[in-house]
N, C-alpha and C positions, 0 to 999 in steps of 0.2 A: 504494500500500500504506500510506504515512502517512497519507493524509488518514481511511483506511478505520478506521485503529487510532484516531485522533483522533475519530473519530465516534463509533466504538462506545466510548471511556473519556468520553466528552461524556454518551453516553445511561444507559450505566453508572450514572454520577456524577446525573443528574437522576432516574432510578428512586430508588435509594438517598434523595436528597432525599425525595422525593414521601413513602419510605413512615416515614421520620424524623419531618416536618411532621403527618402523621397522627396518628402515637403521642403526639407533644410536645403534639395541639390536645388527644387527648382527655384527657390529664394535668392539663393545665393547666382543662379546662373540666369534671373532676373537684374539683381544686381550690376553684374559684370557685364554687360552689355546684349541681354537675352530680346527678347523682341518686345520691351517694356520698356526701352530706354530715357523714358521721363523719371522715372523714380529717380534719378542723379539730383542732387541739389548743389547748386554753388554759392557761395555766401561770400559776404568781406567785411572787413571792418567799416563801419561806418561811425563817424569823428565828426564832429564841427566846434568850432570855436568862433568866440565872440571878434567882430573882426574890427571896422573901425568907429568911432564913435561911443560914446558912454551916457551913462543917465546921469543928470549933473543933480539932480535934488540931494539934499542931504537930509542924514532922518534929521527929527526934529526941529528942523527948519519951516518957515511957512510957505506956503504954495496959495501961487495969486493965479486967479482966474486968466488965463489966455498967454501967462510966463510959460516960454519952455523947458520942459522937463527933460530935455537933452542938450548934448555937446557935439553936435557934428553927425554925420547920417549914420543911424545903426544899421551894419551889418553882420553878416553870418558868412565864416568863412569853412569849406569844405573839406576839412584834412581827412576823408575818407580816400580809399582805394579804389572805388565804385562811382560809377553814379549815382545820384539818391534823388527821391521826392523829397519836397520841403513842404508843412503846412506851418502855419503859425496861428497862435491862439491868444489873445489879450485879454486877460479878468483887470476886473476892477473892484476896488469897494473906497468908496469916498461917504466918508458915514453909515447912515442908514443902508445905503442903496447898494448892493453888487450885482455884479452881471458880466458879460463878457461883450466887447465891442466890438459893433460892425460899421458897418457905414453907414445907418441908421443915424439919422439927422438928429433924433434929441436924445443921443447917447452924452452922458455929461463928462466923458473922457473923449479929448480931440485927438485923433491921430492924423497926419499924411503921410501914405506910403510913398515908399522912395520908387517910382516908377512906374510904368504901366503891367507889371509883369504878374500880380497879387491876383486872383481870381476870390471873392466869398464862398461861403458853403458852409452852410449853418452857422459855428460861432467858430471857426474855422477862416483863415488868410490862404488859399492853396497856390505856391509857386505855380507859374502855368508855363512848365516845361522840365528840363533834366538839368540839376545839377553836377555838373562834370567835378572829377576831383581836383583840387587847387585852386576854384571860382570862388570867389565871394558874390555875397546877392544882399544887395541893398535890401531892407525894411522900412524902414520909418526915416521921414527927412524929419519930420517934426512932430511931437504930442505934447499936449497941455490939459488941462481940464478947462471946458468948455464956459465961458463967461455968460453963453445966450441960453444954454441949458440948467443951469445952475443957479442958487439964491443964495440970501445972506444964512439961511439953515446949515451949513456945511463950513461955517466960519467956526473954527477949534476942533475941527473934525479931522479923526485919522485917512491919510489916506493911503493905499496900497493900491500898485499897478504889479501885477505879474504875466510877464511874455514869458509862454512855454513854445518850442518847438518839437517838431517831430520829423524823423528823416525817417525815411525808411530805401531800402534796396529800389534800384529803378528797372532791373532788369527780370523777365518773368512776372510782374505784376501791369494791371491794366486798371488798378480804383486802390483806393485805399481800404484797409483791414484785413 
């Protein structure tokens, strides 16, 4: 009776093999360039840094309606290895109020983009083209808080601007996410 149960977990154990070493060849000779040759990914580093221009407010300094809150045109410079997509995204909070800004006239943070190149898309700035690696790409010539949108309620009021970007790889992608 042992030797019986010994045989049948021996042959058990070598089907089981057999049908493992199948599924692992055909994966693997998917991989290596089998008639599936999309499954390959190539990736790269993708880098940016701030390029020229700075935000000139200082904390706890006061901010007047329609003074610029910069030094020279911010940009984003591309030290990736890749092409990439660019979005940009601007929140605000000046007191009470936060939100993120668009081009929407009685938003009470003023921005001008530094060129024609910026496309909207919800609360989204989307570059409209490929950033190559070594390009910088202008943003903002100028932002302020808006004097025509805003009242004397915001007078001692915190303010906070945060510009977030996003790169992402440009090659094998056709939309963002």
């Amino acid at each position: 009776m042992k030797k019986r149960l010994v045989l049948f977990t021996l042959s058990l154990l070598l089907i089981v093999g057999m049908l493992s070493a199948g599924n692992a060849y055909a994966w693997f000779s998917t991989l290596q360039g089998g008639s599936q040759d999309v499954n390959r990914i190539k990736s790269g580093k993708i880098d940016y840094s701030l390029g020229g221009g700075s935000f000139s407010a200082a904390d706890g300094e006061p901010i007047y309606p329609e003074e610029s809150l910069l030094s020279g045109t911010i940009s984003l410079s591309n030290a990736s290895n890749i092409p990439t997509k660019l979005r940009v995204k601007v929140e605000y909070s000046i007191g009470s109020e936060s939100g993120y800004w668009t081009s929407n006239t009685d938003c009470p943070l003023h921005v001008d983009l530094a060129g024609n190149n910026w496309n909207p898309s919800g609360d989204y700035l989307v570059y409209n083209g490929t950033v190559n690696p070594d390009q910088d790409v202008d943003l903002f010539s100028d932002m302020c808080v808006s004097g025509d949108n805003t009242d004397d309620d915001i007078e001692g009021e915190s303010v906070t601007i945060t510009v977030t970007y996003e790169a992402e790889q440009r090659q094998f992608k056709d939309g963002w996410g």
